[in-house]
N, C-alpha and C positions, 0 to 999 in steps of 0.2 A: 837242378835249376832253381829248387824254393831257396835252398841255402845261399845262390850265388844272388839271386836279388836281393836277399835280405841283408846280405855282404853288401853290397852296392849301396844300398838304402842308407846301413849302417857308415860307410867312409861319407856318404853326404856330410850325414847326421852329424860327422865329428868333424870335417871340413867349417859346415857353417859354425859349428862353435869356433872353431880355431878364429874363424873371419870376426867372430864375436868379439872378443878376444884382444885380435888385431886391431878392431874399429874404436874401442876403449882407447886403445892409447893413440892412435893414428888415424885420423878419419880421413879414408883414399877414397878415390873414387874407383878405384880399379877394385878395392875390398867389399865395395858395396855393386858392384858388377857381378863380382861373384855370388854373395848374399843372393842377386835377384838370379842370377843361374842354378843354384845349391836348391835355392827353395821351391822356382819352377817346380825342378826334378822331382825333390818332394813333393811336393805337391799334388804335380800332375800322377804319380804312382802312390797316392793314398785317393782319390777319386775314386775306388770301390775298395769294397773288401771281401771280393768273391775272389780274389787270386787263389795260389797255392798255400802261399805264407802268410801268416796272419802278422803281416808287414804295422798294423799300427799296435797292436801291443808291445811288438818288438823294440817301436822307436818311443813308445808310452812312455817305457823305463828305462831309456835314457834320459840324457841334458836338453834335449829337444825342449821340451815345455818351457826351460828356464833360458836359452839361446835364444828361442823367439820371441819372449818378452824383452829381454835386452836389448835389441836391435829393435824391437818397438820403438825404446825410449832413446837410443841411438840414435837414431832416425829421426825425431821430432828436437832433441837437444831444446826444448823451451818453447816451441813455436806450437801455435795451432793445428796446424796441420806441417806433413812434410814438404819443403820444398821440390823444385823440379825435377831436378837430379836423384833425388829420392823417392817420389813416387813411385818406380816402378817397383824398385828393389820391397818397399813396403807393400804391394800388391801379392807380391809373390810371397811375400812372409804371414801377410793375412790369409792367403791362400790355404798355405801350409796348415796354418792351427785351423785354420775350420775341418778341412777332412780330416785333421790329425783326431777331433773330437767326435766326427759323422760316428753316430750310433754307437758311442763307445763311452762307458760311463765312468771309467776307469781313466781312462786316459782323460777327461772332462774334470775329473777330481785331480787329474795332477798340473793341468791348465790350470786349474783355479789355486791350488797350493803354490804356485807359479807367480801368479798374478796378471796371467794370458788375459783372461775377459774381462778385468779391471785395467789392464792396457790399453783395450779395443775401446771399451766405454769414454776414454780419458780422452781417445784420437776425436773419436765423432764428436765428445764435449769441445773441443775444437775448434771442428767447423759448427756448431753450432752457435759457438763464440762469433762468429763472423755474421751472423743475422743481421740485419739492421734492425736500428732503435730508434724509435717503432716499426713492427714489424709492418709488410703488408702483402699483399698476395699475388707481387709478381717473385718469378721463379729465380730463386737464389741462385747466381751468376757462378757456377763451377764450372772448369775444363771439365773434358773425357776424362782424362787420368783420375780428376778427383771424386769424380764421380764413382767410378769403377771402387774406387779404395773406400768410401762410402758405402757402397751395395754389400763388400764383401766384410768391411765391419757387423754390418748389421747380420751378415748371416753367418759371422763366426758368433754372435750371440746367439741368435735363433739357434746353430750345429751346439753349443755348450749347454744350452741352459733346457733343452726341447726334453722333459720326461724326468730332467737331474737335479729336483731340489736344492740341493745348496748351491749351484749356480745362479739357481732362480731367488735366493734367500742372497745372495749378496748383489745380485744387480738390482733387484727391489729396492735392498737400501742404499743404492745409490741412488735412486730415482731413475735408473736407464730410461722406464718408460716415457719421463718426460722428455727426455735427449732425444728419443727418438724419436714420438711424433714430431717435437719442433719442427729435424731436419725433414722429415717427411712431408710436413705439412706445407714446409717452404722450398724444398726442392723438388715436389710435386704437387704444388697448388691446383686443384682436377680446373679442368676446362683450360688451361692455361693455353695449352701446345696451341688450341685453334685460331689464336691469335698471336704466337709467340715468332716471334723474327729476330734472325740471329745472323741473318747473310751469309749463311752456308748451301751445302749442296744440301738435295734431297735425302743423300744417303748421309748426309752429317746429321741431321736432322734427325733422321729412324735411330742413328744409332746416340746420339744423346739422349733420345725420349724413351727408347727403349730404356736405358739406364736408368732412368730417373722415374717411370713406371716403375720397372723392378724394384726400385729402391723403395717405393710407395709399398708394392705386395711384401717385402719381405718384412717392412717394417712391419703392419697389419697383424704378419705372423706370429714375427716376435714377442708383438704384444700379446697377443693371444696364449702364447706358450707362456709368458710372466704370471696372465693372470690363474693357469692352471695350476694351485697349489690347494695343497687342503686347509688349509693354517687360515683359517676364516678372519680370523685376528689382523693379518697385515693388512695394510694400507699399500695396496701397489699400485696405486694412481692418484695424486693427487690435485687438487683444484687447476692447479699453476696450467694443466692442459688447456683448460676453456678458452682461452684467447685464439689457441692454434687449431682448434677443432671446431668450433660456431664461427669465424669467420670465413672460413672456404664455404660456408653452406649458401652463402652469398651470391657463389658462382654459378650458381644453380637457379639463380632469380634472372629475369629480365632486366634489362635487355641482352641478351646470348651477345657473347662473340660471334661477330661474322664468322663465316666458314671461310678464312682464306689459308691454311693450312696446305700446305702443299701433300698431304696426303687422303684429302677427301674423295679424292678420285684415281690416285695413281695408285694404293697401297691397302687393300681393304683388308688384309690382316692386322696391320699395323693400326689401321683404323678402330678397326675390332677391339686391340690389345689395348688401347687407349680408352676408350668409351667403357671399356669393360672396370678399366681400372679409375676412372670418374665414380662408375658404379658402387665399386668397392670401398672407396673412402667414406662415399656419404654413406653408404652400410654401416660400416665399422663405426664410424665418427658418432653415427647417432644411435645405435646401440649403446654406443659406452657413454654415449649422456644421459640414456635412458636407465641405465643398471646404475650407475653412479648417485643421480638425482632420487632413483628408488632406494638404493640403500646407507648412502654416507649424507650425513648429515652438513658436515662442511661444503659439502660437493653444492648443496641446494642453497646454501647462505650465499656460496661464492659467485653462484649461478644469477644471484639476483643483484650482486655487485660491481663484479669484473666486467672491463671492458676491453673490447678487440679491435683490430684495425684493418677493414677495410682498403684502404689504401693509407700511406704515410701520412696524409693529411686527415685523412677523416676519422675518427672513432666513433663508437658508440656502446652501448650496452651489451654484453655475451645474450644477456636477455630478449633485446628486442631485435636483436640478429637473428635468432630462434625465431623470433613472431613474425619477421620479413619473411625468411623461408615457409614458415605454415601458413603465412596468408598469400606470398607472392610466388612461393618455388614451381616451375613446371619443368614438363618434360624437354628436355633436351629436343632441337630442331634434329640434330645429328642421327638422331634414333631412330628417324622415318628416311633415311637413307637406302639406298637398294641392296645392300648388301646385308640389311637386318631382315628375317621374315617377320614375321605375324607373331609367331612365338616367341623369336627373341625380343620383339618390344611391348608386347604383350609383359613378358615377364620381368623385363626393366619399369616397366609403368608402375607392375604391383611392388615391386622391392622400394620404388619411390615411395609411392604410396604408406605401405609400410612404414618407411623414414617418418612422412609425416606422423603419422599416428606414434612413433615411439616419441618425438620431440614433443607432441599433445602430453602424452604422458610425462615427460617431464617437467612443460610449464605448471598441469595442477599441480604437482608435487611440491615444487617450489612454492607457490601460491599457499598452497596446507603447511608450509613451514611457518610455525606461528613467529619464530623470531627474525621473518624475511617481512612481518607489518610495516614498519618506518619505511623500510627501501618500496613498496610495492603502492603503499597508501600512503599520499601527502596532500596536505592540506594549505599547501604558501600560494595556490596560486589560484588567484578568484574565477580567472577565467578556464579554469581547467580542476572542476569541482577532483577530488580524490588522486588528480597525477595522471600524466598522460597512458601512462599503461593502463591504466584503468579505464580512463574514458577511450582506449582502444577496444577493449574486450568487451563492453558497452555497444560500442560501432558494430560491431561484430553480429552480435545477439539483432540488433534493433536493421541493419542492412537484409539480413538475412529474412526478418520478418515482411522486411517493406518488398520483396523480390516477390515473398511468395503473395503477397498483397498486389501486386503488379502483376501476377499470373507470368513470369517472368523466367521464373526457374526451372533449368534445363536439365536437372539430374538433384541428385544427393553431393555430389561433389564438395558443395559447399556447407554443407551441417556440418563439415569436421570445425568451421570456425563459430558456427554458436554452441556445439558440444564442449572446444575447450573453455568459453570465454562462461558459460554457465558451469562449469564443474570449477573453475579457478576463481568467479567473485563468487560463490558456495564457501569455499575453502575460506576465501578473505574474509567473508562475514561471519568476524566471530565477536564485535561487537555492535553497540546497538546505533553509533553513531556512523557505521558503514551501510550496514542494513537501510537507515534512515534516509541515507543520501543516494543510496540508488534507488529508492523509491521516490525519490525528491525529484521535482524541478532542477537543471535539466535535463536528469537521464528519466524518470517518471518510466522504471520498467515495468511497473504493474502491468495496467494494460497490455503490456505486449508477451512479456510471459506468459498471461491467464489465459491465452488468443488461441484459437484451435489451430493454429500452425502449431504449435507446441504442446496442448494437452489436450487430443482429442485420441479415437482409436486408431485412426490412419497413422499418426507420430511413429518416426522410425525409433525403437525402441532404444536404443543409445540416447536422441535427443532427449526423448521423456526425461531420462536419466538425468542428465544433466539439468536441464530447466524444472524440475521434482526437485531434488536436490538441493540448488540454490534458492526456492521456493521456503522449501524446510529452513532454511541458514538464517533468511529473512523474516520467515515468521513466528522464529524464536521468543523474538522480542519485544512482541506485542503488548507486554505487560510493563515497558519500558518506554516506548514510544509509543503516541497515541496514534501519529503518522499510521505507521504498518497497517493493524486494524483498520482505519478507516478505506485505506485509497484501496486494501483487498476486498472489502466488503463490497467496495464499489463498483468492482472489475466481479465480483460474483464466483470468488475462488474456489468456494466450498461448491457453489453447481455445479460449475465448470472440471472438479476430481468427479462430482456424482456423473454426471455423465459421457465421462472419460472412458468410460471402460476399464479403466486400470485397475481398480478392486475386484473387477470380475474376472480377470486374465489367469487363466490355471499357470500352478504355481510351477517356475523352475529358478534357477540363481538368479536372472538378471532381471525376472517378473517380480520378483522377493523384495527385491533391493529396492526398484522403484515402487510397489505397493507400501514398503515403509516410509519414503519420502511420502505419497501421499499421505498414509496414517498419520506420520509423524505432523502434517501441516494442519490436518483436521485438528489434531490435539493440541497443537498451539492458537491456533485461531479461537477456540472454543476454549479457553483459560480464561477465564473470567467475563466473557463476552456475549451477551443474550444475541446479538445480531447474527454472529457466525451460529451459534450454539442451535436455534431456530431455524437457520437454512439447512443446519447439517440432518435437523431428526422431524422436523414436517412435513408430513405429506407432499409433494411434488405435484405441481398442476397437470402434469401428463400423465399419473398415474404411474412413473418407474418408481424401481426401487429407491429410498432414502438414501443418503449418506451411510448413515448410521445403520441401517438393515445391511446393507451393502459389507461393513466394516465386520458385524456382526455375522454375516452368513461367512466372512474370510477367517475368522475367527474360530469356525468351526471345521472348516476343512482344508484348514491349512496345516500342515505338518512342524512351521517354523515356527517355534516358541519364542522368538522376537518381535512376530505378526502378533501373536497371539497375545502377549504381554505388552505392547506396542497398541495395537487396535481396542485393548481393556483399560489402558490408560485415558484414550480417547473419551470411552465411557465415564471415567470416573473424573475427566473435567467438565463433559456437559452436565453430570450429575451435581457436579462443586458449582455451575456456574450457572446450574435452576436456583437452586438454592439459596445461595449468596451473594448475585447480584442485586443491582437495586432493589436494598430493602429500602434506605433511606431515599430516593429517587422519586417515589410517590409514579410507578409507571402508568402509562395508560390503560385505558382498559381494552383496549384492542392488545397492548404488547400482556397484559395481565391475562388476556385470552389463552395467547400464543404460548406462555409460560407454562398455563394450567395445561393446555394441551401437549408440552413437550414430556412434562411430568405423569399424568396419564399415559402416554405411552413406553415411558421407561418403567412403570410397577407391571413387570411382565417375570415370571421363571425366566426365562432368557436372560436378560440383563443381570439379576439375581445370582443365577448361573454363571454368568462371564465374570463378575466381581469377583465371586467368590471362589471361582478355578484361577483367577489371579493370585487372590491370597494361597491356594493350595500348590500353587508351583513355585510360587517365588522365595523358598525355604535361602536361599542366599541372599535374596535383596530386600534387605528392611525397608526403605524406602517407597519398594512397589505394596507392602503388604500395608504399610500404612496406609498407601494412599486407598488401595484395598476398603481397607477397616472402615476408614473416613467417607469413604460412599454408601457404604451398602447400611452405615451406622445413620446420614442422612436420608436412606429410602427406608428406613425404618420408622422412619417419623408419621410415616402412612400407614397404614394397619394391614392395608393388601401389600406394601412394601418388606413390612417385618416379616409376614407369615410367608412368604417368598423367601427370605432369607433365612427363616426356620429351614424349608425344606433343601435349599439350595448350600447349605454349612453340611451337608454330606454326601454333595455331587462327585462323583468320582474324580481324585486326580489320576488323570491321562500317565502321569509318570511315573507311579507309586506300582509296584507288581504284587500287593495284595490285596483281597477286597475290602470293602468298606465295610460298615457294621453293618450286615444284610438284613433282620425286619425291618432295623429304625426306616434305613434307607426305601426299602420297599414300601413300607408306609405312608413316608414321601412323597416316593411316585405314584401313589395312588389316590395323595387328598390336594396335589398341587390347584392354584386357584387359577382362571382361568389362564388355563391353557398345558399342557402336556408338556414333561420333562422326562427328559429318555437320558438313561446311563450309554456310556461309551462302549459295554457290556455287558452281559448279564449277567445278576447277581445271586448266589445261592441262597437259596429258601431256607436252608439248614446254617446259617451263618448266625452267630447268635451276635445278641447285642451287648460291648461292654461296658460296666459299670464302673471300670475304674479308666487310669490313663490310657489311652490308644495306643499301640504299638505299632510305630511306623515300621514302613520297608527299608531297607539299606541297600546304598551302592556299592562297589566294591570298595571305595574308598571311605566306607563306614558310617559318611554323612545321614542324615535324615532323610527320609522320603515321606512326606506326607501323603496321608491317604485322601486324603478331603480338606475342608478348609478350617472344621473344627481341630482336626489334626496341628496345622501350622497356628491358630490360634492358642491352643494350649501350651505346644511346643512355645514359642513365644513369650507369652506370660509366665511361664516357668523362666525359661530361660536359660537352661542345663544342656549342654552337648546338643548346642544346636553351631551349626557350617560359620554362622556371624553372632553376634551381639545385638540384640535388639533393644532399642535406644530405652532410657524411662517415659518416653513419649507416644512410644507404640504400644508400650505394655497396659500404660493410663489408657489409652483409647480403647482399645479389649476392652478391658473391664465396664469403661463407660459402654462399650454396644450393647454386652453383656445385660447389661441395667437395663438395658430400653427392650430388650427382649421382655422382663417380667411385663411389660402389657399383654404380651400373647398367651393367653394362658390353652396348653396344645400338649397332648404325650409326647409331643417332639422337645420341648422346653424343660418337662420332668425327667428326659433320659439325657438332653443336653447337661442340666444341674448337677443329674448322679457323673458325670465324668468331668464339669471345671469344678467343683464345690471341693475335692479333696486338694484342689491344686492352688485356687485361689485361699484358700486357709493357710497356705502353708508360704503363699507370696505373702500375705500380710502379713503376719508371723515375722518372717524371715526381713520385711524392710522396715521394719515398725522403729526399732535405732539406728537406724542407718542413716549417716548424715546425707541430705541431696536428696533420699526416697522417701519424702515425705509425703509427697503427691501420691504414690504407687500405694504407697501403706495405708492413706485415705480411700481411695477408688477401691481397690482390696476388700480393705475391708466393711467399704460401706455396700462392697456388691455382696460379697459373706453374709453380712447381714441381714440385709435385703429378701436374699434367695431363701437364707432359714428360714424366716419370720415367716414368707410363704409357703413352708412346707406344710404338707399334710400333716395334723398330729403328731 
C-alpha cells in the first residue's frame, strides 16, 4: 500500500510538470484546471507525515520544487497578482510547496535552489504593490480568493524558512519582512472589523475576517521566525516598517469604533479570535519598536523623522503617533463584553499596559540619540520655546504635578507620562542652552521638579528615577549658566535631596542608580558655588543628618564603587569650592562665618579618609586621582588638615588583597586627631614597614592594585606599568602635596620620605632633558631637595 501511494504521488508529481510544460507554450484554461486538481491532491496528501511513506522526501528529489516555481510565474505572466481564473489553480500550488517544506529541511534547501520562496516573496510584493499612496488604515479591499492566496504565501514562508538558515539568510535580504508587515498591517488594520461594512452576510463576514486575522498571526510568526538567526550582524528589519507599525497604534486611542459589528453578539468565538488578534499586533508591533529603538541606531534617527498616515488625508510624525498612544491609548470597550472573564481582561489590561511601557522605552532612547537634537529640539518658533515635542513632555511633567496639587489623582496610572517626559528631556539636555530654557520662563520646571511630589520618601521609585535624573542633566551646567544655580538655589535643591530619604535607602540596582543622580546633582551644584556648597555641609535647623554626613555615611556602606567614587567627588567640589570661591568678592561676614564653619567641619579623618580611598581606588582614572590630590593638597593648608592626611595616605584600599604596611598604619590609628579611624580590617601586628617602593596586589589581568593612597601616589609619579598614563599635570601636583607635607614634622612623614625619596630622584633625573617636562623636573626636584635638606644628619 506505501509503494502504491507513493506510485500515485509520483504520476501527480510528473502529470503537473507535464501541465508545466504544456502551459509554457499554450496557456489553457483546461491545463491550469488540472494544475489546480494535480496540486489539490498533492497537497492535501503531504498535510502530515505520519503516513507509511515518507511521501515528501520522495517528491523532494524530484522536479517538484522546480514545476511549482514555474507555474508560480506562469500564473502571474507580469501582473501583481493572478487574475481570476488563476487564483485557484495558484492556491493549490502554494498549497503544495508549503507542506512539500513542513518540517523538512531538505526539501526547504531544494525549494530554495528552486527559487520556490523567492517566488512566493515576489507574489505578495505584488499585492503589496497595490497599497495605496499614501497609505492609511482602512482595510486593503481584497476578494476571498485573494485573500486565501495571501495567508497561504506567508505561511509557505513561515513552513521554508521556520529553524532553516539559508531560507532565512535570503528572505532577509530581500527584505520579506518589510512585505510582510505592509500587507499585514493593511489587510488587518486591528480594530478595523468593528466598524467595517461590506454588505455581505454574517457568514461572509467570519469568513473574510477570519482570513485576514490569520493572515495578521501568520505574518507575526513569520517575522518572528526571520528574526531567529544567530548572525547578530544582519539587519533583518529595517526603518522603512515605522509608517506600518505606529500608525495602527492609533486605533487603539479614542474615540473606539462603535460596536456595530455584526458579531458582538451573535459569534463570541469569532469575537474572541478578533480581539485576541487586535491584542497581538499591538504586542508584536511594540516590541519590535522597543528592540529596534534599543539596539539599531537607524531605527531611533528614523523614528524621530518618518512620518505615517493616519488616514489618506492626514499625517503626522512616527514619533508623536507613539506619544498619542502613551498618553491617549485605553483599553478597548470590547474587552468588558460578557464573554471575557476577569482573567482574560485582567490579563489584556497588563499586556496593554506593557505596550505602553515598551514605547516609553523607546521614546527615551530616541531622545538619548544625540544625533536626533535638531529633529527633537527647535528653536524657529517664539511661541513654542524648544518645539512642540518638547513643550509636550514639559505638559506632561507640569499636568501631573498640578493633579497631585489638586489632591486629584486616582492611581499611579498616570506617572508613566512624567517618568517618560523626565527620563527623555534628561537625555535631551546635553547642552547648556537646553538646560537653560527649561529652567526659563515659560516652562520654569524648577519649582516643580524640586516639589515633594517628586522627591520626597513617598515618590514611587521609577519617578524619583526619572525627575533625579533629568535634575542631574540640568545641573551639569551650572558653571555655564548662571540661570541653573540660581532659580535651584531657590527652590532649595540640596534640602530638598537632604531630606528625601534617597541617600539613606539600602542599596539595590534601582536604589543605586537614583542615589547617583542625587550625588551626581549635589556635586554639580557645589562646583564652585558657596550657596549650594553651605546648604549641602551646615548643620540643618532640625537637627537631621547633612547632606554631606548623609553622602558620606553612603560612601561607607555602599558596596558600589560608583557611589563611592561619585559621592568623594562631591567632597572634593565643596572642598575646591571653600577654598576658591570669592577670594576677590570681599564676602560678608556672616557668609565669612558660614565658610569658616563649612571648613571646620571638613578637617575631620573622615573626609581625609574618603579623599584619599579615592585616590587609592581610582588606579585607572587619572582624572579622579587628580582631583584627589587637589583637595586633600588644599586641606592640607590647615595643620589639622595635613596631619589627617598624614594618617589617612595609609587607609586601606577596600580593593587591594594585601595589607598595608602594618606599624606605620597602626600608628596611625592610634595618634588620629580628633576623632577615631577604623581600618576595613584588621591589621597584623607582625607586618613590617617598607622602606623602599610598595608592592601592590595584582588582578588577574596584572594591573595594579593599590594598597593605600601612598601606593597610587607613587605608582603615579613614577609612572611605569601603571593600567593609564598619568598626565604631567597629576604627577606636578604630587610632588607639590608632597612639599606642603614637610610642615608636619611626624614619624609618619620620616617613613612617608624613606619610600617617595628613592622614586622622586629618579623622576627628576629621568625628565631633567625631556622637552615638555620641564615643570615635572622642577617640582621633582625641588621636592628632592627640600625632603634632603631636612633629613636628619
Amino acid at each position: 500500500m506505501a509503494s502504491e501511494v507513493s506510485i500515485d504521488l509520483i504520476q501527480l508529481e510528473r502529470q503537473l510538470h507535464d501541465l508545466s510544460v504544456s502551459i509554457r507554450k499554450i496557456d489553457a484554461q483546461d491545463s491550469w484546471l488540472g494544475v489546480e486538481t494535480a496540486s489539490r491532491e498533492l497537497a492535501n496528501n503531504l498535510r502530515v507525515r505520519s503516513g507509511p511513506a515518507d511521501n515528501h522526501t520522495i517528491l523532494g528529489k524530484t522536479e517538484l520544487p522546480q514545476t511549482l516555481t514555474s507555474l508560480l510565474a506562469s500564473a502571474l505572466k507580469g501582473s501583481h497578482f493572478p487574475v481570476e481564473n488563476r487564483s485557484a489553480p495558484v492556491l493549490e500550488v502554494l498549497r503544495a510547496g508549503a507542506n512539500l517544506c513542513m518540517d523538512h529541511d531538505e526539501n526547504r534547501a531544494a525549494l530554495l535552489e528552486a527559487g520556490f520562496p523567492q517566488a512566493v516573496l515576489t507574489l505578495l510584493e505584488g499585492y503589496a504593490e497595490t497599497i495605496p499612496s499614501p497609505p492609511d488604515l482602512r482595510p486593503l479591499p481584497l476578494a476571498i480568493p485573494h485573500l486565501k492566496i495571501v495567508r497561504t504565501s506567508i505561511g509557505v514562508l513561515l513552513n521554508a524558512s521556520i529553524g532553516f538558515d539559508p531560507v532565512k539568510f535570503r528572505l532577509i535580504s530581500l527584505e520579506a519582512t518589510l512585505t510582510i508587515i505592509k500587507l499585514s498591517s493593511t489587510i488587518y488594520p486591528p480594530t478595523s472589523w468593528t466598524s467595517y461594512q461590506n454588505n455581505c452576510s454574517e457568514e461572509g463576514f467570519t469568513e473574510e475576517w477570519t482570513l485576514r486575522s490569520g493572515i495578521s498571526n501568520w505574518a507575526w510568526r513569520t517575522v518572528s521566525a526571520l528574526k531567529d538567526v544567530q548572525n547578530e550582524s544582519l539587519q533583518i528589519i529595517n526603518s522603512e516598517i515605522l509608517p506600518w507599525i505606529t500608525a495602527p497604534l492609533l486605533k487603539f486611542c479614542p474615540p473606539h469604533h462603535p460596536e456595530v459589528s455584526p458579531l458582538v453578539d451573535s459569534d463570541p468565538y469569532m469575537l474572541d479570535n478578533l480581539v485576541q488578534t487586535d491584542v497581538e499586533f499591538l504586542e508584536e508591533s511594540c516590541t519590535l519598536i522597543e528592540s529596534l529603538s534599543l539596539d539599531v541606531e537607524d531605527f531611533r534617527l528614523e523614528l524621530g523623522r518618518a512620518t505615517c498616515y493616519p488616514t489618506a488625508d492626514e499625517s503626522m510624525s512616527c514619533l508623536t503617533a507613539i506619544l498619542n498612544f502613551i498618553e491617549y491609548g485605553s483599553y478597548s470597550p470590547l474587552w468588558r463584553r460578557p464573554i471575557f472573564d476577569e482573567v482574560d481582561i485582567k490579563n489584556k489590561e497588563k499586556a496593554f499596559d506593557i505596550c505602553k511601557a515598551a514605547l516609553i522605552k523607546s521614546v527615551v532612547e530616541v531622545f538619548g540619540e544625540e544625533k536626533n537634537e535638531d529633529i527633537l529640539w527647535s528653536e524657529s518658533d517664539p511661541e513654542h520655546p524648544a518645539g512642540l515635542i518638547v513643550e509636550r513632555l514639559v505638559s506632561w511633567i507640569k499636568e501631573y504635578s498640578a493633579k497631585l496639587d489638586a489632591g486629584k489623582q486616582t492611581g499611579l496610572d498616570r506617572d508613566d507620562l512624567a517618568i517618560c517626559a523626565s527620563l527623555s528631556l534628561g537625555n535631551l539636555a546635553r547642552k547648556a542652552n537646553v538646560a537653560t530654557t527649561l529652567l526659563s520662563p515659560p516652562y520654569s520646571l524648577a519649582p516643580i521638579l524640586c516639589s515633594s511630589h517628586f522627591i520626597s520618601p513617598s515618590t514611587d521609585i521609577k519617578l524619583k528615577h526619572g525627575i533625579l535624573g533629568l535634575l542631574k542633566h540640568l545641573s551639569q551646567f551650572t558653571k555655564i549658566s548662571p540661570i541653573i544655580p540660581k532659580v535651584l538655589a531657590e527652590v532649595g535643591i540640596i534640602e530638598r535631596i537632604a531630606t528625601s530619604g534617597i541617600l539613606d535607602e539600602k542599596g539595590d540596582a534601582m536604589a543605586d542608580v537614583i542615589q547617583l543622580s542625587a550625588i551626581g546633582v549635589c556635586k554639580h551644584m557645589c562646583n564652585g558655588n558657596l550657596d549650594h556648597t553651605f546648604a549641602l555641609v551646615l548643620p540643618r535647623v532640625d537637627n537631621n543628618p547633612t547632606g554631606l554626613s548623609q553622602i558620606l555615611a553612603l560612601i561607607k556602606r555602599s558596596d558600589s564603587i560608583s557611589i563611592k567614587s561619585e559621592g568623594s567627588r562631591v567632597l572634593v567640589n565643596v572642598v575646591k569650592s571653600l577654598w576658591f570661591s570669592e577670594r576677590t568678592l570681599g564676602p560678608s561676614e556672616e557668609r565669612q562665618k558660614k565658610k569658616d564653619q563649612c571648613i571646620s567641619i571638613l578637617l575631620t579623618p573622615e573626609c581625609a579618609t574618603t579623599l584619599t580611598a579615592l585616590i587609592a581606588r581610582s588606579n585607572r582614572y587619572p582624572i579622579l586621582v587628580n582631583e584627589g590630590i587637589v583637595a586633600i593638597s588644599l586641606l592640607s593648608t590647615h595643620k589639622l588638615g595635613g596631619m589627617n592626611n598624614l594618617c589617612s595616605l595609609f587607609f586601606k584600599n577596600v580593593n587591594a588583597k594585601t595589607p598595608c604596611l602594618g606599624p606605620l598604619v597602626l600608628e596611625a590609628l592610634t595618634t588620629t586627631l580628633n576623632g577615631n579611624l577604623v581600618t576595613e580590617e584588621p591589621l597584623s601586628a607582625n607586618s613590617e614597614a617598607s622602606s623602599s617602593l610598595p608592592t601592590p596586589s595584582s588582578r588577574n589581568d596584572g594591573l595594579l592594585v593599590p594598597r593605600h593612597a601612598l601606593d597610587m601616589l607613587v605608582f603615579a609619579l613614577r609612572n611605569v606599568d601603571n593600567p593609564v598614563n598619568f598626565p604631567l599635570e597629576v604627577r606636578v601636583n604630587i610632588c607639590t602635596f608632597f612639599l606642603q607635607l614637610q610642615r608636619y614634622s611626624s614619624a609618619h612623614l620620616a617613613r612617608i620620605k624613606d619610600v617617595v625619596l628613592p622614586v622622586v630622584e629618579q623622576v627628576a633625573e629621568d625628565s631633567e632633558d625631556v622637552v615638555g617636562e620641564e615643570k615635572l623636573a622642577k617640582a621633582a626636584k625641588l621636592l628632592f631637595e627640600t625632603w634632603t635638606r631636612s633629613q636628619p644628619g
